[in-house]
C-alpha positions in Angstrom: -0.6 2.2 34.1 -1.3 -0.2 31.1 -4.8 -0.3 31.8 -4.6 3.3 32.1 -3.2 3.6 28.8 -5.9 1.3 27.2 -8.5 2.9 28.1 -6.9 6.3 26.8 -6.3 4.8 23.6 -9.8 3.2 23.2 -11.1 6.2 24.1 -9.3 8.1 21.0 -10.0 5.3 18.3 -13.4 5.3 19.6 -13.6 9.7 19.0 -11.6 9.0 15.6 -14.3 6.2 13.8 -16.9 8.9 15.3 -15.5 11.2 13.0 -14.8 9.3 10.3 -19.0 8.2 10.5 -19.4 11.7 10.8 -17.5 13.2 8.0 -17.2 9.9 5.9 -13.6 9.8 5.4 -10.7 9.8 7.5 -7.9 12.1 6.3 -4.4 12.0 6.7 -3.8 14.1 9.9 -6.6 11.8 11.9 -5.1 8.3 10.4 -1.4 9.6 11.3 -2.8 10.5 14.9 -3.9 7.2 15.2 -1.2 5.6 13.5 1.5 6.9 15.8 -0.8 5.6 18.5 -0.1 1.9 16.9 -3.4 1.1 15.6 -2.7 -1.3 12.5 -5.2 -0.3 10.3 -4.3 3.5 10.7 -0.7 2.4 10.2 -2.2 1.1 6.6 -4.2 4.2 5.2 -1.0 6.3 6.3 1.4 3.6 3.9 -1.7 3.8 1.3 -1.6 7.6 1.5 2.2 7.7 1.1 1.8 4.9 -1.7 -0.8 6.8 -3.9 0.0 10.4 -2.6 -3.4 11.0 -1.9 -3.3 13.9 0.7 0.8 13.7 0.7 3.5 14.0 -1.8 3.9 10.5 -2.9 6.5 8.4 -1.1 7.2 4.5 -1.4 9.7 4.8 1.3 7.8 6.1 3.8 4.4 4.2 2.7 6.7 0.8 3.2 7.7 2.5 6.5 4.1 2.2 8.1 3.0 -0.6 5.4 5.8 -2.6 8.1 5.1 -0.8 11.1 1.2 -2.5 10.3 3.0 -5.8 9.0 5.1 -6.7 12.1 1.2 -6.6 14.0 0.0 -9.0 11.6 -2.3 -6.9 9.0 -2.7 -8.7 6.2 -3.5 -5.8 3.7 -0.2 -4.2 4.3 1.8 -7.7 4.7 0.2 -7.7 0.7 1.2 -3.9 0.0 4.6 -4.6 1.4 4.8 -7.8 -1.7 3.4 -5.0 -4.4 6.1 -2.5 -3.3 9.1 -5.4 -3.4 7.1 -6.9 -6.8 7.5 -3.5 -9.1 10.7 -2.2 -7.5 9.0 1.1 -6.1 11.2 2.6 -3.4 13.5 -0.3 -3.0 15.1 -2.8 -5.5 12.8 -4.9 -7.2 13.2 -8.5 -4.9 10.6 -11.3 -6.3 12.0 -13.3 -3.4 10.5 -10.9 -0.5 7.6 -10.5 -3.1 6.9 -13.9 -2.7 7.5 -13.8 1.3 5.1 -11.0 1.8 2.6 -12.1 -0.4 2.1 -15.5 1.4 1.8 -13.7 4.6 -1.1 -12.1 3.4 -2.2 -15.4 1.6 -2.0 -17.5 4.3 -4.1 -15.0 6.2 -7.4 -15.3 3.9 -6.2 -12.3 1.3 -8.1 -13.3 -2.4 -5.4 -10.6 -4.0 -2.3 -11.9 -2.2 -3.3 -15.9 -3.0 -3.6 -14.2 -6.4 -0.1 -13.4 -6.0 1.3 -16.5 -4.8 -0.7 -18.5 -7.6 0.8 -16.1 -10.2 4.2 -16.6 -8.5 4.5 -19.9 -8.3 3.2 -20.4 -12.0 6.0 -18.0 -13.6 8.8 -19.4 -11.3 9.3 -15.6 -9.9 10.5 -15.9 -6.8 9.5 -19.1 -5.8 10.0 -22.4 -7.6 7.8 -23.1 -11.1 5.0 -25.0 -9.8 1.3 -25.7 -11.5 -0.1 -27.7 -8.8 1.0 -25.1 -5.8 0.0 -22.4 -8.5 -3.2 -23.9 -9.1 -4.2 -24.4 -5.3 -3.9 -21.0 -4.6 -5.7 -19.9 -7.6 -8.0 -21.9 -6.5 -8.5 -20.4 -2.8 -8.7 -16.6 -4.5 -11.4 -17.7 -7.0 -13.4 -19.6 -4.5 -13.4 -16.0 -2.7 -14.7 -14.3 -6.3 -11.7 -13.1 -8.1 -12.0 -12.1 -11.0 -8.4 -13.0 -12.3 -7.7 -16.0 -10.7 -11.1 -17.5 -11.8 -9.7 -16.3 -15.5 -6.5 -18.2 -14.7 -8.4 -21.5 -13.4 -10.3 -21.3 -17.0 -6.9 -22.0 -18.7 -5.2 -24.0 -16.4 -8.2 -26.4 -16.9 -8.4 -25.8 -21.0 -4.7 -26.2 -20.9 -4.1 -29.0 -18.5 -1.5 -27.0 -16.3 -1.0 -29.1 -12.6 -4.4 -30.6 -13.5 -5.7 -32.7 -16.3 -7.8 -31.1 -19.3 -11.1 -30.1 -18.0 -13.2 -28.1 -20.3 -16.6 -28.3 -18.8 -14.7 -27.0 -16.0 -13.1 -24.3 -17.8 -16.0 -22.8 -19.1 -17.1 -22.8 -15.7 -14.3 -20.5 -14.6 -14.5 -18.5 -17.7 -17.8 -18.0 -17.4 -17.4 -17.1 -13.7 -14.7 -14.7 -14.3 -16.7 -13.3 -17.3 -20.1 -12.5 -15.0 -18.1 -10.0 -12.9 -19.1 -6.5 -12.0 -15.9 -4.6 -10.7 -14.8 -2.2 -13.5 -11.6 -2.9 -12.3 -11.6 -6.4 -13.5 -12.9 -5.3 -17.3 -10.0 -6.6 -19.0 -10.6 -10.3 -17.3 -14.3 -10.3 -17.6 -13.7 -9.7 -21.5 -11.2 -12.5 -21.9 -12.9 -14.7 -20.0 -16.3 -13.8 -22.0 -14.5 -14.5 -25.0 -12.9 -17.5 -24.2 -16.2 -18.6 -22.7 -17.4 -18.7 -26.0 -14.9 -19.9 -27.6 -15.5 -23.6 -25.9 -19.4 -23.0 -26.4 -18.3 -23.1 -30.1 -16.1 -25.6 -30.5 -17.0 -28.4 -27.8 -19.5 -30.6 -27.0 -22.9 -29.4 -25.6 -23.2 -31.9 -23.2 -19.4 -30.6 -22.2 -20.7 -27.1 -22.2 -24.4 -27.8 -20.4 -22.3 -29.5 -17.7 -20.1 -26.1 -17.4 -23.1 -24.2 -17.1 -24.3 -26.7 -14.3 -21.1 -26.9 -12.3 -21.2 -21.9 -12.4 -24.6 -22.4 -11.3 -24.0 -25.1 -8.5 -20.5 -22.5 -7.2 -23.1 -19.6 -7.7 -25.7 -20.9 -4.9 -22.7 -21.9 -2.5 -21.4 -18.6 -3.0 -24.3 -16.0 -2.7 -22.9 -12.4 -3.7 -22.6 -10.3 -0.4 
C-alpha cells in the first residue's frame, strides 16, 4: 500500500513541476495541492504566499502553519522563515530566543541568510549570548557563500578588531567584496562597503591596501560567480 501511495504521489509532483515548466509559475491552488500532499517545498511557497499575501489575503499565522509543517521535514528555507516570523513579532510575540533557535537550524544546514542571522545574533547578544568570535565565524560561513552583508560586517569586525585582531588589509578585502555586488537588494551594503572601501584606500598604507586588493582577487578565483 505504501508503495502504492509513492508512486501516486510521484506521479502528481511529477504532473505539478510539468506545469510549473509549462506555465512558469506555480500558483497557489497547485502548491496547496501539493502541500497537503506533504511535499516540503510546496509546504514553503504556501507559508511564503500566506507571508507576503501574494495570491492570498496575508496571514502570518497560517504562513507559520506550513512554514512548520515544512520545518518539522527538515527544509531549511522555512526553518529560516520560521526565525524571521519569531525575529519581528509577526503573528506571534516577538521571541529572539526561538529567533535564534530557528535560525541556526537553517544555519547549520548551509543557509548564507540564516548564518547571517546567527552572526548578527550572537554579535548584539539577542537571543543568544554576546559573542564576537561565534559572531564572526558565522559571518564568516555566509560571506564565504557571497553575502553581501555579512561580507560588509567582516569589513568592520576586521577594521574594528571585534573577536579578531585589527586587520585592515583584510577589511578592505571584505569591503571591497561586499562593495562589488550586483543584487539590487543589497544596494544599501554595497554603498557602505564602497565607501568604507575607500575610506582605508585613503587613509592607510598602500602596501596595506595592494595586499587587500590581492587577498579579493585570490577569494574571487576560489569563488567563481555561478
Amino acid at each position: 500500500m505504501r508503495k502504492v501511495f509513492a508512486i501516486v504521489f510521484l506521479g502528481l509532483f511529477l504532473l505539478a513541476i510539468l506545469y510549473f515548466f509549462k506555465t512558469g509559475s506555480m500558483g497557489f491552488t497547485e502548491s496547496l495541492w501539493l502541500a497537503k500532499l506533504g511535499h516540503p517545498g510546496a509546504q514553503f511557497i504556501v507559508g511564503v504566499m500566506y507571508h507576503e499575501g501574494k495570491e492570498v489575503p496575508q496571514d502570518y499565522k497560517e504562513a507559520m502553519n506550513w512554514y512548520r509543517k515544512s520545518a518539522q521535514q527538515g527544509y531549511s528555507l522555512s526553518q529560516r522563515r520560521i526565525g524571521v516570523l519569531y525575529d519581528k513579532g509577526l503573528g506571534v510575540p516577538r521571541d529572539s530566543k526561538e529567533a535564534f533557535h530557528w535560525y541556526l537550524k537553517s544555519a547549520d544546514q548551509g543557509d548564507a541568510v540564516a548564518q547571517f542571522n546567527v552572526g548578527r545574533m550572537y554579535y548584539t547578544g539577542d537571543g543568544v549570548s554576546k559573542g564576537y568570535q561565534e559572531a564572526l565565524k558565522w559571518y564568516l560561513k555566509s560571506a564565504e557563500q557571497g553575502d553581501t552583508y555579512a561580507q560588509k560586517n567582516l569589513g568592520y569586525f576586521h577594521m574594528l578588531g571585534n573577536g579578531t585582531p585589527k586587520d585592515f588589509s583584510r577589511a578592505y578585502m571584505w569591503f571591497s567584496l561586499a562593495g562589488s555586488g550586483r543584487n539590487e537588494a543589497d544596494k544599501s551594503a554595497i554603498t557602505e562597503a564602497t565607501r568604507n572601501a575607500t575610506i582605508l584606500a585613503r587613509e592607510r598604507s598602500p602596501g596595506e591596501i595592494e595586499e587587500g586588493r590581492r587577498l579579493a582577487r585570490e577569494w574571487l578565483a576560489a569563488h567563481p560567480q555561478k
